[in-house]
C-alpha positions in Angstrom: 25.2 -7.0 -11.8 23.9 -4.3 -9.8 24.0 -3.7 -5.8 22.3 -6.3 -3.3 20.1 -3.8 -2.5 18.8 -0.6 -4.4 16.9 1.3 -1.7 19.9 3.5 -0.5 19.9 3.6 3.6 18.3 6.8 4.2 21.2 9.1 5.8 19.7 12.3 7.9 21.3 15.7 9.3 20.9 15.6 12.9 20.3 19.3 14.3 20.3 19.9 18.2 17.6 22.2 19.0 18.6 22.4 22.8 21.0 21.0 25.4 19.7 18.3 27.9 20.7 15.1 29.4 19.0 11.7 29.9 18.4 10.3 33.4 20.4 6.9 33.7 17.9 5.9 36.5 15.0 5.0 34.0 14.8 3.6 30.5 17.3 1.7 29.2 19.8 1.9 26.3 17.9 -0.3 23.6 21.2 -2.8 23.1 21.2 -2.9 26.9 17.7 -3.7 28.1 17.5 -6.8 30.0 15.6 -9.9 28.8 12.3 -9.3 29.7 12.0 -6.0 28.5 13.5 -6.4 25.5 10.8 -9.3 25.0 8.2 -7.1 25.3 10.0 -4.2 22.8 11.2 -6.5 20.4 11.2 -7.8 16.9 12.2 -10.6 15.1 13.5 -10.5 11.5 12.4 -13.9 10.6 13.5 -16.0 7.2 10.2 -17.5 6.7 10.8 -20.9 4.7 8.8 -22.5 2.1 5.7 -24.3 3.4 4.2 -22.5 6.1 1.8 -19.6 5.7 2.6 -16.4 7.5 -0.2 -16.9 9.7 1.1 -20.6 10.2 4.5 -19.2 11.8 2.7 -16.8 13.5 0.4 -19.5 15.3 3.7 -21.9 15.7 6.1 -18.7 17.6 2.9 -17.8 19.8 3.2 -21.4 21.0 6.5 -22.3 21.1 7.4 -19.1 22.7 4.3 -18.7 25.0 3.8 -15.4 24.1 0.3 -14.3 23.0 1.0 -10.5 21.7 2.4 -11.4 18.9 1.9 -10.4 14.9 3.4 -10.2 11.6 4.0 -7.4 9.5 3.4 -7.9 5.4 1.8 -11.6 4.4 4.4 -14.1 2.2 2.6 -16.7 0.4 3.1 -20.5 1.6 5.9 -20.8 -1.3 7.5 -17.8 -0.9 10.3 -17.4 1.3 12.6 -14.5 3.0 12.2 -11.6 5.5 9.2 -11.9 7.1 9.1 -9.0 10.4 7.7 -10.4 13.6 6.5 -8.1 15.9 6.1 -9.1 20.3 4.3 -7.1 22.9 4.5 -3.7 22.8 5.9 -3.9 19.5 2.9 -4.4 17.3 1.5 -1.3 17.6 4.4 -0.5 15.4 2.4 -2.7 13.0 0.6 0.2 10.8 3.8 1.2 10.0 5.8 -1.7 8.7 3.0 -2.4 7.0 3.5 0.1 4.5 7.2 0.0 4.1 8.7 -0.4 0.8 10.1 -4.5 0.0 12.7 -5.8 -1.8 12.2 -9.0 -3.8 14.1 -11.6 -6.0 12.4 -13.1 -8.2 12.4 -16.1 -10.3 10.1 -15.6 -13.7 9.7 -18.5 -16.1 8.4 -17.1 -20.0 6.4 -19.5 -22.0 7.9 -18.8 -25.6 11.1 -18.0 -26.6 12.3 -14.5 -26.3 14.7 -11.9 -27.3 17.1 -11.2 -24.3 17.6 -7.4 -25.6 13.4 -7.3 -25.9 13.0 -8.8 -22.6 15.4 -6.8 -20.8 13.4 -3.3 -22.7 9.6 -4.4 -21.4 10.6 -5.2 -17.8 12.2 -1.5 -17.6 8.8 -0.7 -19.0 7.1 -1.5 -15.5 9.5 0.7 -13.3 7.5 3.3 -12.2 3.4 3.6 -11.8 1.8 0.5 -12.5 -1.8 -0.5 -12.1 -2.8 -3.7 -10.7 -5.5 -6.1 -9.9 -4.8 -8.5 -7.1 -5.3 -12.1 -7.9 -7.9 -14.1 -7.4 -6.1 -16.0 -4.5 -5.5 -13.1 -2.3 -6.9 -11.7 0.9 -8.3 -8.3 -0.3 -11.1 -6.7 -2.4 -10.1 -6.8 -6.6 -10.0 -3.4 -7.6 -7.5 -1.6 -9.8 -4.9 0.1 -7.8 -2.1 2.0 -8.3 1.4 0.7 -7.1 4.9 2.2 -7.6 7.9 -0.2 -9.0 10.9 2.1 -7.7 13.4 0.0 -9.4 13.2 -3.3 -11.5 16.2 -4.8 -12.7 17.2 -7.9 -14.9 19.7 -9.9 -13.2 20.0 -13.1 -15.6 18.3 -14.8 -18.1 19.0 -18.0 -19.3 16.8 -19.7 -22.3 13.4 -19.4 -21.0 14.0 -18.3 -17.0 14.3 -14.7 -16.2 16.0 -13.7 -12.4 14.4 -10.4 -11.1 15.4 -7.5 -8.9 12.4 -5.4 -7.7 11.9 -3.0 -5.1 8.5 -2.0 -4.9 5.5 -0.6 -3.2 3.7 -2.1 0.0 1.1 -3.9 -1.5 2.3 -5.0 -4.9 2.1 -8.5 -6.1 4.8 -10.0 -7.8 2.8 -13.2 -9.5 0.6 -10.4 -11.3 3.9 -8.2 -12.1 4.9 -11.7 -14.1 1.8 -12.3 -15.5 1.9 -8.5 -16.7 5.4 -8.9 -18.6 4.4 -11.8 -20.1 1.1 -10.1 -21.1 3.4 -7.7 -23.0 6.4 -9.9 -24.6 2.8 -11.9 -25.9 4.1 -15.3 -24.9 2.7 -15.1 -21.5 4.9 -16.1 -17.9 4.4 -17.1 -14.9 6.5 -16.3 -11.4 8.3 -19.9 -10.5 10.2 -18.6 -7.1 10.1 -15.5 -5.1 12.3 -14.7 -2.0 11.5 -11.3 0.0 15.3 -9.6 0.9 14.3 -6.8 1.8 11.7 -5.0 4.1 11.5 -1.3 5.4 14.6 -1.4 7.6 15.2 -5.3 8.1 17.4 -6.8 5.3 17.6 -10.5 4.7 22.1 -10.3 5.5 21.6 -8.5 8.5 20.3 -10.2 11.7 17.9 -12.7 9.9 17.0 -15.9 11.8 15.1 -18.9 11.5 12.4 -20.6 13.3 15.3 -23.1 14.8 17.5 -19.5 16.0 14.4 -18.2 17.3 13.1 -21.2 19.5 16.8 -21.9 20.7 17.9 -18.9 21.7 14.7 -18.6 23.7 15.0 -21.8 25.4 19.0 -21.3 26.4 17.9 -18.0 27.9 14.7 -19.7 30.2 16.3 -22.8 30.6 20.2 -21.5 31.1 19.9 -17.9 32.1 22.0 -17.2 29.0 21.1 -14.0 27.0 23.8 -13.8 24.3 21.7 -15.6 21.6 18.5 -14.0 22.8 19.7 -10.4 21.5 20.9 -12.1 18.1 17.7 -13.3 17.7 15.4 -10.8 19.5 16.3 -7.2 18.4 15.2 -3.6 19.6 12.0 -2.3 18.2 14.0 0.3 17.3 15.6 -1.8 14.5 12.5 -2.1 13.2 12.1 1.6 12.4 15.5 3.0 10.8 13.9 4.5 8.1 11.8 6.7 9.5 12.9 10.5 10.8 13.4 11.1 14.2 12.8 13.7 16.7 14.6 12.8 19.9 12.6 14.3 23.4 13.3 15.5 26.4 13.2 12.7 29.7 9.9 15.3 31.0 7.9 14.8 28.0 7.8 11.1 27.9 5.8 10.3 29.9 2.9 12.8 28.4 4.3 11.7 24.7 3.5 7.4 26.7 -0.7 9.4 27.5 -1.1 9.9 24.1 -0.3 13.7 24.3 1.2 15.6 21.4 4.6 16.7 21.3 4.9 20.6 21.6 8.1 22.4 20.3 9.4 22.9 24.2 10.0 19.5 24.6 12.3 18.4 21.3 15.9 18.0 22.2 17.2 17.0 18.4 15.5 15.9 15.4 16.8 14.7 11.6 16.5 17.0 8.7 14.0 16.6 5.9 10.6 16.2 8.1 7.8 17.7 6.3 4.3 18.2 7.3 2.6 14.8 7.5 5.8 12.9 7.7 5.7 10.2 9.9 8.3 10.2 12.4 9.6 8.2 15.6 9.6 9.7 18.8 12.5 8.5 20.5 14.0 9.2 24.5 17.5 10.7 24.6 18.5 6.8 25.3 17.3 6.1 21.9 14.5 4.3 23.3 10.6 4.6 20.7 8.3 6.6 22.5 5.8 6.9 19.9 5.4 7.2 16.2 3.2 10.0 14.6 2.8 12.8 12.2 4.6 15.8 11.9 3.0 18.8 11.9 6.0 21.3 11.4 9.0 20.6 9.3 12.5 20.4 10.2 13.1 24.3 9.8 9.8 25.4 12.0 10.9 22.5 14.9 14.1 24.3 15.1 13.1 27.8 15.0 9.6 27.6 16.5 9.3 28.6 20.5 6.2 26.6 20.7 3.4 24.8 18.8 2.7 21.3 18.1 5.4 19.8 16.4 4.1 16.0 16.0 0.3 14.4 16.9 1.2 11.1 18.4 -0.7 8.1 16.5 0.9 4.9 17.7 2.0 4.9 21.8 4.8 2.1 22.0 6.3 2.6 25.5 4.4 1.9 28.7 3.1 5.3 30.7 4.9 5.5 33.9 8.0 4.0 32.6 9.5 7.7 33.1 8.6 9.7 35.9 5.0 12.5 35.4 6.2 15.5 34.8 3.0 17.0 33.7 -0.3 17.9 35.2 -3.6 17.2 33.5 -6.4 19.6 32.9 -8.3 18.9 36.3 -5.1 19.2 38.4 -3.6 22.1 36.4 -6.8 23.8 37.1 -7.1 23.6 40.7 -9.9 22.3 42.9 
């Protein structure tokens, strides 16, 4: 039997570029925002159950929770079940991102002949790696071939005609068609039975995973109660959301530029992780760990730290209000004079 999981937690060098401190008079420590801002920088990592579609619980949470910014990242199909990331407020424009992130599945495969364990257990190592695919006919986008990546599949048990699956996967790839596939090749044909998502990006189906009865309770004993403690089991950091990616932490005078939109220049980089490459995607964070912004690298790790100046990452996704740190920049006009 092999690990629960088999994505490896990414685990980064940090370098310190330069010595600065954070003002404690603005921003907050993620763990220590209160309520309503952690509402609006907040995710939930739901265990969608069987019945409802994602867009159902979606519809259901906005209600319930009286919250209309509110989205989902990755679609699990009504009979499907497991992590499903919820994204409030400021929050979803994190969604491009855990979008593509990499899942973990367990999955359920039923064969229709009789087959060979040894056999069985040599065609589904077969499909680890590149794969081409064609979505199914029930599914929300265009059917063309497409290339996904299986970075691991693994048989877990097979008794008589039932096959237990380990996948981790690619953004994008559909397990009923991976199924269909392997049977294809054995030549008896299968079909996927069950499927339960354990894993996506950064949020893991052991670790902080509610249901739709967590979720609306601990919201209700904080409005009607004043009582927080099951609000922050329930409702966790943005920040959570985003573990995976590299991070370049910033200096309390470049937030607020980094909140405009503006690219972050060299100057203003405090400490950053090793192994950013050009075109990485990275999370800006504030010395308090708060996400700034995500975007693209445009230096690696080497040129951050020995570079005096340059643009080291174009901001793409703005996550934290402007003015939540004090301006410490002037724009073109004012820089200019009158």
């Amino acid at each position: 039997m092999p690990a629960k999981y088999l994505a490896a937690t990414p685990s980064r060098e940090i370098y310190v570029r330069s010595e600065d401190e954070t003002d404690f008079s603005y921003g907050w420590l993620p763990e220590e925002r209160p309520p309503e801002v952690l509402l609006k920088y907040s995710v939930i990592n739901l265990d969608k159950p069987v019945g409802p579609s994602s867009h159902e619980v979606v519809a259901w949470l906005r209600k319930l929770l009286g919250i209309e910014r509110i989205a989902h990242a990755g679609t699990l199909d009504p009979k499907v079940s497991g992590v499903l990331p919820i994204t409030l407020n400021n929050a979803v424009r994190v969604l491009p991102v855990l979008l593509k992130e990499d899942k973990e599945y367990v999955c359920v495969m039923r064969l229709h002949g009789d087959v060979d364990p040894e056999r069985l257990e040599r065609v589904v190592s077969m499909f680890k790696g590149r794969i081409y695919q064609r979505p199914p006919l029930r599914s929300a986008v265009k059917r063309e071939v497409r290339i996904r990546q299986i970075y691991d599949i693994r048989l877990l048990e097979f008794n008589e005609r039932t096959a237990l699956l380990h996948v981790w996967c690619e953004a994008g790839t559909y397990m009923r068609k991976l199924c269909h596939d392997i049977g294809e090749i054995l030549g008896v044909g299968a079909h996927m039975q069950e499927l339960r998502r354990i894993r996506s990006g950064s949020l893991y189906e052991d670790r902080n995973c509610s249901t739709m009865h967590d979720v609306v309770d601990a919201y209700y004993i904080w409005k009607e109660r004043g009582i927080d403690h099951f609000l922050r089991q329930v409702f966790l950091p943005v920040e959570a959301a985003i573990q995976h990616l590299p991070k370049v932490w910033i200096r309390d005078s470049a937030v607020d530029a980094v909140c405009h939109g503006a690219p972050l220049a060299v100057p203003g980089i405090v400490k950053l992780e090793g192994g950013i490459k050009v075109n990485s995607t990275v999370a800006i964070l504030t010395l308090k760990g708060e996400l700034v912004a995500i975007g693209k690298a445009q230096m690696t790790t080497e040129k951050m730290l020995t570079e005096s100046s340059g643009i080291a990452v174009k901001t793409e996704h703005v996550v934290m209000d402007p003015g939540t740190y004090p301006r410490k920049w002037k724009s073109h006009k004012e820089a200019s004079g009158p």
